[in-house]
N, C-alpha and C positions, 0 to 999 in steps of 0.2 A: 201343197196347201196354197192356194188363193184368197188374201182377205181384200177385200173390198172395204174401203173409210167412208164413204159418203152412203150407206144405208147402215141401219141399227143391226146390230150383231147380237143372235142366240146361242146357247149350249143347247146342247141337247144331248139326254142321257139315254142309253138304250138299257134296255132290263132284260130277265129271262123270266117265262114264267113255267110252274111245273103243274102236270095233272097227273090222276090214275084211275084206277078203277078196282073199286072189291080189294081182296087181298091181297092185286097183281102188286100195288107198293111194296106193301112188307116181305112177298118174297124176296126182292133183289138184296136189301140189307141184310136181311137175315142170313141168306146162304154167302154172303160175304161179309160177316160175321164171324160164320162158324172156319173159313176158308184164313180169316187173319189169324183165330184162335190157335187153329193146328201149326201155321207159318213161324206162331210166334214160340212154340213148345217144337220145332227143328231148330239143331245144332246149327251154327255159323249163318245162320241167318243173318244178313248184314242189315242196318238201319238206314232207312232213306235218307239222305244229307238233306241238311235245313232247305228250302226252297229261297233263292231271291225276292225281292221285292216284287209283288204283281205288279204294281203300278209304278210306273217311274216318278220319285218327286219330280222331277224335273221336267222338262220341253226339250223331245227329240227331236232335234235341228237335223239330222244326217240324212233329209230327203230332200233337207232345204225349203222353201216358203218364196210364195209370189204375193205380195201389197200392192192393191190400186188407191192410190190417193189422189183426192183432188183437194191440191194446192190455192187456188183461187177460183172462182168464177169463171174471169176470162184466160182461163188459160186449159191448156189438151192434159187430161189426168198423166200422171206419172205410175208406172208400174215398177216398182223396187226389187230386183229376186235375188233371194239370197242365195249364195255359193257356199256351201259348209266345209268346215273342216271335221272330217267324219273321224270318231275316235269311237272307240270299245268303251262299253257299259261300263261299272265298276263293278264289283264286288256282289254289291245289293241291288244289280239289276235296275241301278238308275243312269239316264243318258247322259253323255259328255260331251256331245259333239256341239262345237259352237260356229261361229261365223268364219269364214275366210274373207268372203269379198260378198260388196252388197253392188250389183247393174242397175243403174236408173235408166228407165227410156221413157221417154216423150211420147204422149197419144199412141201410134198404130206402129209407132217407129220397128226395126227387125234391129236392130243396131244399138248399145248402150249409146247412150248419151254421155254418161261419164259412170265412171267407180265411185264411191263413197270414198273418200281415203282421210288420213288423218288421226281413226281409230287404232287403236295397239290391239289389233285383235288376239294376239296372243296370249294377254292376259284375262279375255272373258270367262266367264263363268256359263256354265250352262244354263238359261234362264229356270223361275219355278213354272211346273206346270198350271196353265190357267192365266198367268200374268200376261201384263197389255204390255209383254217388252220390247216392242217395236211398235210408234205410235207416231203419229201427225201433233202437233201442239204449236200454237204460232208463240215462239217464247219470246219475243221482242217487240212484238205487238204492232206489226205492220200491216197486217191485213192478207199476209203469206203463213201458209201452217209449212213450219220447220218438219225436222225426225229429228225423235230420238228414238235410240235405239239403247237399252239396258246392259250394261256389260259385269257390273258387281252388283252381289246381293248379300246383306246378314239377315238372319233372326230377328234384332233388335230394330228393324224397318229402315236401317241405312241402306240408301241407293245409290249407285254411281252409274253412268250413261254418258255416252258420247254424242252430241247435239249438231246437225248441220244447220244451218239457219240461209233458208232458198233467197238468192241474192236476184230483184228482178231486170236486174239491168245487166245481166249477164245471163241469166236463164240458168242460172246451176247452183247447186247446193253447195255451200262453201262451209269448211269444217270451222267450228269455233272451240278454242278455247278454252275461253273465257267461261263459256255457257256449261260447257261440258266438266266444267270444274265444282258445279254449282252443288251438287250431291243431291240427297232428295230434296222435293222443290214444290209447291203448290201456286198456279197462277192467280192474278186477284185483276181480272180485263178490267173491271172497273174504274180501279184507278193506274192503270199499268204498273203493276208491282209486282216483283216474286217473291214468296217466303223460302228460304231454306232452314234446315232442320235436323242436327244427325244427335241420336240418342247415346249416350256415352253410359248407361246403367243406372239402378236403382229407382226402375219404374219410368225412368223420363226424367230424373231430378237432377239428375248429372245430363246437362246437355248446351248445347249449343241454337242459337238461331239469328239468323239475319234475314235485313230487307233491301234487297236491291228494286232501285228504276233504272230503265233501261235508257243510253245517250251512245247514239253513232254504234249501233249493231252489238253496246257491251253494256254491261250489269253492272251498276254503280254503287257501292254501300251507300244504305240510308241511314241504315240502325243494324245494331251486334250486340247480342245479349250471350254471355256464358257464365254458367254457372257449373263450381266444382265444390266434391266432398272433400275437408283436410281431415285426414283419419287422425294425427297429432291430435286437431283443436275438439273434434268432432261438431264440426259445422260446416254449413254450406257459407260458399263464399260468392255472390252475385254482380259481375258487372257488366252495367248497359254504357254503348256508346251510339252519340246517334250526331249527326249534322245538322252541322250550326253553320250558315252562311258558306264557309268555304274549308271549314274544317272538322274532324269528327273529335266529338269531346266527351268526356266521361261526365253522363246524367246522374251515376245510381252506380253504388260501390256502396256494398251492405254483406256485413259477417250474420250469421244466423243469433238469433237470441240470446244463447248459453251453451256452455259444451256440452249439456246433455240434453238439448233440445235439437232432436235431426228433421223435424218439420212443420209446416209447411216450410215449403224453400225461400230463402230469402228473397228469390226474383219474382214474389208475388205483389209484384206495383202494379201500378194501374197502366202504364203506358207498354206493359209484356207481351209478347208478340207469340210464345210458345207456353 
């Protein structure tokens, strides 16, 4: 697989479609019909075991993946190819195989330029099928689009990924971190800011959120909002911290109404970020 970043990318679904003619349809069901009927009234007839999963949730990594990115304007696209570590389906017929090693080369290069390194590839997950888990994103906001590349995933929309952040005065991807700690993340160019985000249950109420800006290639707290459920008190319990001159100070520390009052959540102020 080849993706290409710098034009717009579609699916595309292919279908089957069926015809007949006259009665010619109804014969084939019919005389295999009556051919299950008789199968099923013989002795020791055995049952066809459940089938697997047709479709794999997941993204079969075990053929591996080629990325062309362009990084900046003035610079030769980079092509990323993945090297998989190829494992056996599971049970249900969904893929396993994840990343081993990711090659970056330069323009027309035959040669990697360097390995991706930094990532504990051994703990990925196989990405879901359909997701953008290897992506371009400039997260520090220089004017260079980074990778990330997706390594954990839940249900509940929590994200973990491994971030290189393209260093230009070296020409190479250098692993961060800092960045790659960030969990899921939504960017806001505007004012260079990231939002992070991880859902701890009950809809979103139980959760976490911070803002980071970005100083010398790291993600700075600006503001931290968490709020939890005490099953004891049965209330939520809400506290924001946000920076004040050169220190981060608690704005908003708020128990929910009454103990038998479970919502709205107490971190519904005006300065909420999630």
């Amino acid at each position: 697989m080849r993706v290409q970043y710098d034009v717009p990318m579609r699916e595309r679904v292919a279908g089957f479609t069926w015809s007949c003619l006259g009665a010619a349809c109804l014969s084939i069901p019919l005389s295999l019909a009556l051919s299950l009927a008789v199968r099923a009234q013989q002795p020791g007839t055995a049952k066809r075991p459940a089938s697997p999963a047709q479709q794999s949730v997941t993204q079969d990594l075990s053929y591996g993946a080629s990325f062309v990115v362009n990084v900046a304007a003035d610079l030769p696209k980079f092509t990323f190819r993945i090297i998989p570590d190829v494992e056996p389906k599971d049970q249900f017929g969904n893929a396993t195989s994840i990343v081993r090693d990711i090659e970056v080369y330069s323009g027309d290069a035959q040669q990697p330029l360097q390995h991706l390194q930094g990532c504990e590839w051994f703990g990925m997950e196989a990405p879901p099928r359909g997701e953008d888990w290897f992506r371009p994103v400039d997260l520090n906001f220089d004017g260079y689009r980074d990778i990330y590349v997706l390594t954990n995933w839940g249900a509940t929309g929590n994200d973990q990924g491994c971030i290189w952040l393209y260093d230009p005065a070296n020409k190479r991807f250098e692993y961060s971190p800092e960045f790659s700690n960030l969990g899921t993340f939504t960017l806001d160019p505007a004012h260079k800011t990231i939002i992070t985000w991880a859902n701890g249950g009950m809809a979103g109420a139980v959760h976490s959120a911070d803002k980071y800006r970005v100083e010398s290639n790291r993600p700075v707290l600006m503001y931290l909002e968490r709020q939890d459920w005490d099953i004891g008190k049965k209330q939520f319990h809400c506290l924001v911290k946000e920076v004040h001159g050169n220190q981060i100070v608690t704005t908003h520390d708020e128990w929910g109404k009454s103990g038998d009052f479970r919502g709205p959540g107490s971190c519904d102020h005006p300065g909420r970020i999630f």
